[in-house]
ROLOLO-576598 format. One record per residue (C-alpha): residue number from 1; x, y, z; chain. Coordinates in steps of 0.1 Angstrom, whole numbers. Layout:
<rs>
{n NUM xx X yy Y zz Z chain A}
...
</rs>
This chain:
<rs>
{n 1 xx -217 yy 150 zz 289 chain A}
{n 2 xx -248 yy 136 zz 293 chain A}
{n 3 xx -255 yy 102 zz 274 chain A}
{n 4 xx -269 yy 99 zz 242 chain A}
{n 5 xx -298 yy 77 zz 246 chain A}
{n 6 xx -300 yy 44 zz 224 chain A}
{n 7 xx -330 yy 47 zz 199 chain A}
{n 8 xx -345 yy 25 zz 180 chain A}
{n 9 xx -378 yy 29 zz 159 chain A}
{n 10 xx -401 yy 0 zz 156 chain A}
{n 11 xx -409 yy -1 zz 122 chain A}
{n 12 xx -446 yy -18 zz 115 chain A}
{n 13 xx -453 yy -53 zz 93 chain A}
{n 14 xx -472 yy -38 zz 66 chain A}
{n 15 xx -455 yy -45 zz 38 chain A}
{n 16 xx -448 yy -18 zz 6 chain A}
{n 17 xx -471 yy -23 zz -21 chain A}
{n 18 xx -460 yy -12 zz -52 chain A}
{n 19 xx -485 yy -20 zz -77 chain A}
{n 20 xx -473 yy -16 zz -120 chain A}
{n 21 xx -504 yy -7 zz -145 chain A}
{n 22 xx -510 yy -48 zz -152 chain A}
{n 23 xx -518 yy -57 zz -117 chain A}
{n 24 xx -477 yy -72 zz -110 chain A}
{n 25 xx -454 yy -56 zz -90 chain A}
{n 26 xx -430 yy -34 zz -100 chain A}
{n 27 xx -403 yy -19 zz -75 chain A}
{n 28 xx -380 yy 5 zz -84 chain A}
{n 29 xx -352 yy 6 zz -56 chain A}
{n 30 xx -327 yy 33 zz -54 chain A}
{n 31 xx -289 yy 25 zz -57 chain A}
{n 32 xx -270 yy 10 zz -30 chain A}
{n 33 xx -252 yy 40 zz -7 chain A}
{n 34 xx -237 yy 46 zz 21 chain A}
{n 35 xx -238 yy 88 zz 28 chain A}
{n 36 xx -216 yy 104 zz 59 chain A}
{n 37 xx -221 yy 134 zz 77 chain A}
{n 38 xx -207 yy 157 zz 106 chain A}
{n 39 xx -225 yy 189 zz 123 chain A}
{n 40 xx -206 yy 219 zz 118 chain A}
{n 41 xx -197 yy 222 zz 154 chain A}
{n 42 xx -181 yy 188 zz 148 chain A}
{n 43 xx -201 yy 169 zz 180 chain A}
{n 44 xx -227 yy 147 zz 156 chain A}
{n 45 xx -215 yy 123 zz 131 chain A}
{n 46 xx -240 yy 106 zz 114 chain A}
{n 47 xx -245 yy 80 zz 83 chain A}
{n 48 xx -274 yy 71 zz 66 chain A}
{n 49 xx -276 yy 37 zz 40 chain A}
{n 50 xx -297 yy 28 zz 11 chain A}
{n 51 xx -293 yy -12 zz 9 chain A}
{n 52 xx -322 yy -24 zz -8 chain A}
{n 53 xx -305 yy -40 zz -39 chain A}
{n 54 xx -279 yy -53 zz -16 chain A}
{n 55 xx -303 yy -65 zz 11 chain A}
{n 56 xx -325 yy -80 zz -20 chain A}
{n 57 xx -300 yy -102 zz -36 chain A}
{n 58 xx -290 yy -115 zz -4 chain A}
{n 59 xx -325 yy -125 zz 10 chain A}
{n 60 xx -329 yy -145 zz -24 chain A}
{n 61 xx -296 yy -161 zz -22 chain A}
{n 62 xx -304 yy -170 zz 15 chain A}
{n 63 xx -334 yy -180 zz 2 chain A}
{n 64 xx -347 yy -164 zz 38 chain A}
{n 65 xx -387 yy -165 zz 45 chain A}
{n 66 xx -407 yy -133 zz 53 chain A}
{n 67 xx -398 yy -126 zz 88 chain A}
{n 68 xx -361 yy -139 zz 81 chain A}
{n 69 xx -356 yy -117 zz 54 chain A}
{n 70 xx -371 yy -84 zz 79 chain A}
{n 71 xx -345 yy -97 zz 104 chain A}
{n 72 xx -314 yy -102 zz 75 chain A}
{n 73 xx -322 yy -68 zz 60 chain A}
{n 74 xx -317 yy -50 zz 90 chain A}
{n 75 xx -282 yy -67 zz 98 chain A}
{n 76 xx -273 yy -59 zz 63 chain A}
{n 77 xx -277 yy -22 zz 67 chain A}
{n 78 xx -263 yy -21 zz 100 chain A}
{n 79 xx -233 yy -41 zz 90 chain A}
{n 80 xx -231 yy -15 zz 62 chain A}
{n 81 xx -230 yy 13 zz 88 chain A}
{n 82 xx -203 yy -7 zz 110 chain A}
{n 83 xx -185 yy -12 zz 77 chain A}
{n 84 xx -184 yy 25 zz 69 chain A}
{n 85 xx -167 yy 37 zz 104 chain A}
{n 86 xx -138 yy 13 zz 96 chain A}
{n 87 xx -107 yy 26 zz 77 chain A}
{n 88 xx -94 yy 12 zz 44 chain A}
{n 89 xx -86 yy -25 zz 46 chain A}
{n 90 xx -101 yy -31 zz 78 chain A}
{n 91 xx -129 yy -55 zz 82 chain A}
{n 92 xx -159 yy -62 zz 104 chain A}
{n 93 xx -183 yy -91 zz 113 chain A}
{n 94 xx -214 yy -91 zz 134 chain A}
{n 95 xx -228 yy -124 zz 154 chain A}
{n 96 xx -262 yy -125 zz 167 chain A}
{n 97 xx -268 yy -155 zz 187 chain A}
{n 98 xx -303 yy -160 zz 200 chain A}
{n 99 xx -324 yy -183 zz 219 chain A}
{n 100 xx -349 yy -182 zz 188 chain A}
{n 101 xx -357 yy -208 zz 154 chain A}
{n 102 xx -333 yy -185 zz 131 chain A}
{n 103 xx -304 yy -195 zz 153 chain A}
{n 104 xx -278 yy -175 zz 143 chain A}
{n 105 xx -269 yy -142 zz 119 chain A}
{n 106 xx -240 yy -136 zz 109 chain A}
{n 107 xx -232 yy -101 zz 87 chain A}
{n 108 xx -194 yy -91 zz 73 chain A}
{n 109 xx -189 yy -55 zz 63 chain A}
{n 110 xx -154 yy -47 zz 44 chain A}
{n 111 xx -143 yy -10 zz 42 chain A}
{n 112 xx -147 yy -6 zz 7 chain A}
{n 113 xx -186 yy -15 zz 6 chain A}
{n 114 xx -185 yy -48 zz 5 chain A}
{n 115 xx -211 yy -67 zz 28 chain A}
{n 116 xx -228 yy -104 zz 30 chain A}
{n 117 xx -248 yy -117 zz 53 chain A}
{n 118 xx -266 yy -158 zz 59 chain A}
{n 119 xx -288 yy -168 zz 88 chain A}
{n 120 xx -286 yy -203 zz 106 chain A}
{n 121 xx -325 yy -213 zz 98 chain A}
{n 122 xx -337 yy -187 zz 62 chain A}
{n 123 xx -366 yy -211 zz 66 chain A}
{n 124 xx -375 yy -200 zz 102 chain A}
{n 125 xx -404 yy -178 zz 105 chain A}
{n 126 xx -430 yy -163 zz 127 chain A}
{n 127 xx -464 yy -145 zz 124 chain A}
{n 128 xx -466 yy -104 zz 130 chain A}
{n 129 xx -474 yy -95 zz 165 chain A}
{n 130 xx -498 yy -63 zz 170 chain A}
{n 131 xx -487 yy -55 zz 133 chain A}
{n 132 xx -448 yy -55 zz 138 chain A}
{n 133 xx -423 yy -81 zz 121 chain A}
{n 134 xx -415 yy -103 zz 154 chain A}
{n 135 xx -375 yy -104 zz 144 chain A}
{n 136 xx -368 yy -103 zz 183 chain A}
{n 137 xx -387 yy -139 zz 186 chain A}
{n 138 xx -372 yy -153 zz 160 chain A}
{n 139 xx -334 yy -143 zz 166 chain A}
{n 140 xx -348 yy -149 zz 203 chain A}
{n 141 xx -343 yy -126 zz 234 chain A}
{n 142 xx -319 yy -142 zz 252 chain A}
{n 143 xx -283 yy -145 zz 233 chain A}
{n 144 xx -253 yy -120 zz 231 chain A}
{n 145 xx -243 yy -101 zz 196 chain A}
{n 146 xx -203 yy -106 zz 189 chain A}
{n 147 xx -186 yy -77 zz 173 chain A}
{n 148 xx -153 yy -88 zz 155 chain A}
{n 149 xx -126 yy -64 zz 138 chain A}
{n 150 xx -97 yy -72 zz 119 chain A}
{n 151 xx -76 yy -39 zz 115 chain A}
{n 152 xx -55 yy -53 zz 85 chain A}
{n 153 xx -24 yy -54 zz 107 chain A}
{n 154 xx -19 yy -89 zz 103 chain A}
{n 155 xx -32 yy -98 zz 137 chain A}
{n 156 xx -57 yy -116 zz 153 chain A}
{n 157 xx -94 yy -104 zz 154 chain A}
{n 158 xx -103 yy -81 zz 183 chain A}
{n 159 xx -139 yy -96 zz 198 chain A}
{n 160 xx -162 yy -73 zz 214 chain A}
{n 161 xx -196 yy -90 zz 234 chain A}
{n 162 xx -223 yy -79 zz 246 chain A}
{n 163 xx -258 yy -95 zz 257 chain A}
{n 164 xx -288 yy -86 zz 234 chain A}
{n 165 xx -312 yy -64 zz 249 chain A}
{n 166 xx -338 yy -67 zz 226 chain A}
{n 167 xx -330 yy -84 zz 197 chain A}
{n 168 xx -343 yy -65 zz 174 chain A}
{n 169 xx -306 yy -57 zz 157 chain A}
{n 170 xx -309 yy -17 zz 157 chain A}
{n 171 xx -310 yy -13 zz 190 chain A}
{n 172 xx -285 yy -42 zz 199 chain A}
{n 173 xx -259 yy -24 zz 175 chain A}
{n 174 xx -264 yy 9 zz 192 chain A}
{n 175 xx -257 yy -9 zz 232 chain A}
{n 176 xx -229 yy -22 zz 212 chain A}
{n 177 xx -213 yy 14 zz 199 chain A}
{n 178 xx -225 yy 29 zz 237 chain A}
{n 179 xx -211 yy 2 zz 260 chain A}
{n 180 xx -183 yy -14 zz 241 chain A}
{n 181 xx -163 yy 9 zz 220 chain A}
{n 182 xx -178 yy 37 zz 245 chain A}
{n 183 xx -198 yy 61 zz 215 chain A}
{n 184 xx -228 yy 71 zz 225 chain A}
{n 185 xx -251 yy 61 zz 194 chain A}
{n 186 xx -285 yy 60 zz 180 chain A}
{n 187 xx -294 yy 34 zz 159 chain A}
{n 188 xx -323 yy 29 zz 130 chain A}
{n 189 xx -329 yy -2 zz 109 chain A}
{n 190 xx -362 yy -7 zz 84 chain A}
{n 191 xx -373 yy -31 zz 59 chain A}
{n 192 xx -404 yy -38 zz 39 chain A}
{n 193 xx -413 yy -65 zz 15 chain A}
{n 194 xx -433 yy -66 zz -19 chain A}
{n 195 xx -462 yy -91 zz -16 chain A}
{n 196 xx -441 yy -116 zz -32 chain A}
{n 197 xx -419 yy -114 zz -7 chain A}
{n 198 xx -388 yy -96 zz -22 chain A}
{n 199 xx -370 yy -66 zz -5 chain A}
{n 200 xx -391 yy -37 zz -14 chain A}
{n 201 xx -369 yy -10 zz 6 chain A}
{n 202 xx -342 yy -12 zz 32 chain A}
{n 203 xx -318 yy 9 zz 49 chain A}
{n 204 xx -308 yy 26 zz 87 chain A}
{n 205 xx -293 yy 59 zz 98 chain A}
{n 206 xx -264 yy 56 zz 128 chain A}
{n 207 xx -261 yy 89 zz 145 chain A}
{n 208 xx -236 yy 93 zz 172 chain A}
{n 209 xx -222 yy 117 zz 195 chain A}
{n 210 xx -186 yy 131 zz 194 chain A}
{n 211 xx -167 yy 142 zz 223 chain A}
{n 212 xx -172 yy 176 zz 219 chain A}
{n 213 xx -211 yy 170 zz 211 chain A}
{n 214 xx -233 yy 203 zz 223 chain A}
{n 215 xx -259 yy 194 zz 247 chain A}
{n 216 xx -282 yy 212 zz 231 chain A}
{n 217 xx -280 yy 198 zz 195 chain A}
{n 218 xx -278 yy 162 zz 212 chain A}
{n 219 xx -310 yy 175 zz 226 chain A}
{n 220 xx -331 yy 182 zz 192 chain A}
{n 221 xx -312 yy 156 zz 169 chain A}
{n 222 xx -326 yy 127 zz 199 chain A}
{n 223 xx -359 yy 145 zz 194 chain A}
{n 224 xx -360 yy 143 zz 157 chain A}
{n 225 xx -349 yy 103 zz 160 chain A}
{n 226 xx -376 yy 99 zz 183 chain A}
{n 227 xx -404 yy 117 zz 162 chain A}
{n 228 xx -393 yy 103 zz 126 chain A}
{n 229 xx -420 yy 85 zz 106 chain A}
{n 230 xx -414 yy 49 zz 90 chain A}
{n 231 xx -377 yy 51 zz 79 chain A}
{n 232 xx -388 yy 29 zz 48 chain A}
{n 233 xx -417 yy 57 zz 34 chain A}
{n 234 xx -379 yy 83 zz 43 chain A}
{n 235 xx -356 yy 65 zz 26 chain A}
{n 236 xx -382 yy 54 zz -8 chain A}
{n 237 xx -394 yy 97 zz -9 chain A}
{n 238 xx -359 yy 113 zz -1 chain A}
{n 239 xx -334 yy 83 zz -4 chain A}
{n 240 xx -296 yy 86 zz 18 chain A}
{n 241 xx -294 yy 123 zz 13 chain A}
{n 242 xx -332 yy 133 zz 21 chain A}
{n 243 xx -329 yy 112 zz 56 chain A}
{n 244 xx -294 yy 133 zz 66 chain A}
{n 245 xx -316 yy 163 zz 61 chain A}
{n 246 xx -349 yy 148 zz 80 chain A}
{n 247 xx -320 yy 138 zz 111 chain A}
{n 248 xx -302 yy 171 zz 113 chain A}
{n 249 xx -332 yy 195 zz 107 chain A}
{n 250 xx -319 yy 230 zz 115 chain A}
{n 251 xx -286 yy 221 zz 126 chain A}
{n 252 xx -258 yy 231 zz 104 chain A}
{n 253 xx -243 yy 202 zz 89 chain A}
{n 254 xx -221 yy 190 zz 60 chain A}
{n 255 xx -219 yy 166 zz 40 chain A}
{n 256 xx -184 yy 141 zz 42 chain A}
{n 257 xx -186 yy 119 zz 15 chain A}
{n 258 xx -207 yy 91 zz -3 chain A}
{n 259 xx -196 yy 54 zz -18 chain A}
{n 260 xx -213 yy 28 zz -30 chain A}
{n 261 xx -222 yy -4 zz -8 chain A}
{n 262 xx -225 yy -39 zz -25 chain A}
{n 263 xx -228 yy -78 zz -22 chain A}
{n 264 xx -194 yy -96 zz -22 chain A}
{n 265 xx -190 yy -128 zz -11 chain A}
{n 266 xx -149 yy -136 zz -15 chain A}
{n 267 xx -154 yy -173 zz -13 chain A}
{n 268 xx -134 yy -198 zz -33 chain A}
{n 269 xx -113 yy -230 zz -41 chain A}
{n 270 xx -84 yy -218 zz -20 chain A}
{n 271 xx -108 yy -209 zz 9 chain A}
{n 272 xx -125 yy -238 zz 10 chain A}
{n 273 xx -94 yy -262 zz 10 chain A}
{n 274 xx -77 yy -242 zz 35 chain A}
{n 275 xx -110 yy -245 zz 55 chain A}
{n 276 xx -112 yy -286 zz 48 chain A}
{n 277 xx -71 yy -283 zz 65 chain A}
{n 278 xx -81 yy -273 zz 98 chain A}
{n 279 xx -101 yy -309 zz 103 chain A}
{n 280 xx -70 yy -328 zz 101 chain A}
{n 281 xx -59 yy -357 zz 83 chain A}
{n 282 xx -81 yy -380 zz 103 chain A}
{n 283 xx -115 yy -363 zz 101 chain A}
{n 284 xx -100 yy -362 zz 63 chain A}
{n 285 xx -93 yy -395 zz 59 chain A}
{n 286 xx -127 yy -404 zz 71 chain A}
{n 287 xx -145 yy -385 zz 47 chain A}
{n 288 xx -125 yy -397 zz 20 chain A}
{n 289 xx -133 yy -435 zz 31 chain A}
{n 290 xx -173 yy -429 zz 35 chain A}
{n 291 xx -179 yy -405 zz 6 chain A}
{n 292 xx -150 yy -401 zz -21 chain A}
{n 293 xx -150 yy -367 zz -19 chain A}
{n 294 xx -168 yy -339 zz -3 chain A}
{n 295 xx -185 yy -308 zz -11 chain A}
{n 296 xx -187 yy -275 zz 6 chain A}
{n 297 xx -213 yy -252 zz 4 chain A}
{n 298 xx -207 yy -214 zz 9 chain A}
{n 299 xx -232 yy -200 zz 36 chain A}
{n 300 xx -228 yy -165 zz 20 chain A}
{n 301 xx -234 yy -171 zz -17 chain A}
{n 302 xx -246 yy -211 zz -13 chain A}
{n 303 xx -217 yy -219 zz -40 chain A}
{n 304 xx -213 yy -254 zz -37 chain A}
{n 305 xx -175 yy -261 zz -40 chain A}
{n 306 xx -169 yy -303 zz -50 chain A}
{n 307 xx -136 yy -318 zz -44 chain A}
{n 308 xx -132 yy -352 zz -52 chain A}
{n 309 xx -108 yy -383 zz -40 chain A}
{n 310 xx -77 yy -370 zz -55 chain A}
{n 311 xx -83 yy -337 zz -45 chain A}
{n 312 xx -87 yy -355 zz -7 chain A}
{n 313 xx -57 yy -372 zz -5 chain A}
{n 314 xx -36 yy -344 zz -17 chain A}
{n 315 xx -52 yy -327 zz 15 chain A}
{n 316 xx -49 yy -356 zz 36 chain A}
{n 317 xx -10 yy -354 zz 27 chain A}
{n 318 xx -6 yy -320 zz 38 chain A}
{n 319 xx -25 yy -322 zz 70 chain A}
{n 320 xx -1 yy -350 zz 78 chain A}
{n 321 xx 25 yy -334 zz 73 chain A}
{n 322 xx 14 yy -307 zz 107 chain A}
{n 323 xx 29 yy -315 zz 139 chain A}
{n 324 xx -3 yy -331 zz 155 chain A}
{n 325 xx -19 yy -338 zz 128 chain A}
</rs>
């Protein structure tokens, strides 16, 4: 079968204006969805996301600049694609590493919906280049893009790698699918921002071909990727549902299911100690000595978590107690 060509559409920096009768801003974003569908002849799966509330919250939480919040949006919808391909308590997490000022991204997608996202530098930004949000500078062209599952068996992550090949997260995620887990896959991420810098609309379609794909419906559904028009104007008109139809055109299709996507973070006291154990009781003891207790922010949901001296020696007691400890 001949391979499915990676896609990605490079979405412009003009940002959505949505203007209310008094002159502010009022944006009226559709609820959070993830929709699946399958041809009829079985050979093309694909799923479509609305993740602008999701995508919204997040940014702010981060509290990510312009550029930042482009680059976070798109991980966000494409963790929310990854997330919907897993089965039920299965988890995934996506790494981008880059040579560029935001460092790192980091996106976690559980099979029920649940997604967050952070980025190593929200303050990092950079200026449009020929009218197109430069995400590839600042997650930076040279880096790799870590794919990790846990299947909910109990055991240990399985890691996937690759090298980015342009940084620009869509098409990184599709190289992914195509090289890695060997599923030829198309890939589309967009975002666009109010003029006060909130998530105006966000979302992605993931289209991929089946083993017993038909060449010639791989043929017209890579033509209708190629041709679409900004996937932000699809997804504000038509939403989840209206972007299937734009995708499939006259193929026959049907439609599998729908579920809600949404921000969970699933930090807390527990997490945080157990996270404080894996120091040691030395590293321990030393921040009990300089500071009298610590405090731990969450990257996710930037709760800040205090524990104070007692709390730190009743740690420092059980990390003695590990052999090497």
């Amino acid at each position: 079968m001949r391979l499915f060509l990676c896609v990605l559409r490079e979405y412009t920096a003009q940002k959505a204006k949505m203007k209310a009768g008094n002159g502010k801003e009022e944006v009226e974003i559709m609820s959070d969805q993830i929709v699946r569908a399958l041809c009829l002849s079985g050979g093309i799966r694909v799923l479509v996301c609305n993740a602008g509330l999701l995508a919204r919250e997040i940014c702010s939480l981060q509290g990510a600049s312009a550029t930042a919040s482009i680059a976070l949006s798109r991980g966000l919808a494409g963790g929310a694609l990854m997330g919907a391909l897993l089965k039920d308590g299965q988890r995934v997490a996506l790494k981008f590493e880059g040579n560029g000022p935001l460092r790192k991204m980091i996106i976690e997608a559980d099979s029920d919906g649940a997604v967050r996202g952070c980025v190593g530098d929200p303050d990092a930004d950079l200026e449009p280049v020929q009218g197109k949000w430069n995400v590839a500078g600042l997650i930076g062209k040279a880096g790799f893009l870590t794919v990790s599952k846990d299947l909910g068996a109990g055991g240990r992550p399985y890691p996937g790698v690759v090298q980015l090949v342009s940084s620009e997260v869509g098409e990184d995620l599709a190289y992914y699918l195509t090289d890695s887990e060997q599923t030829p896959s198309a890939v589309g991420l967009g975002a666009t921002l109010t003029d006060d810098g909130l998530v105006a609309v966000c979302g992605g379609f993931l289209v991929q071909a089946l083993p017993k794909a038909d060449e010639g419906e791989l043929e017209k559904i890579a033509a209708r990727v190629a041709g679409l028009p900004a996937l932000s104007v699809l997804l504000a008109e038509s939403g989840a549902e209206g972007l299937v139809r734009e995708l499939f055109g006259d193929i026959p299709y049907t439609l599998l299911e729908s579920h809600d996507i949404f921000f969970r973070c699933g930090c807390g006291q527990d997490k945080v100690e157990r996270a404080l154990l894996t120091l040691g009781s030395e590293e321990l003891r030393d921040m009990r000595s300089k500071e009298s207790g610590a405090e731990v922010t969450c990257e996710f949901c930037r709760k800040t978590y205090s524990l104070g001296a007692a709390a730190l020696d009743d740690l420092i007691a059980q990390a003695s107690e590990k052999p090497g400890r």
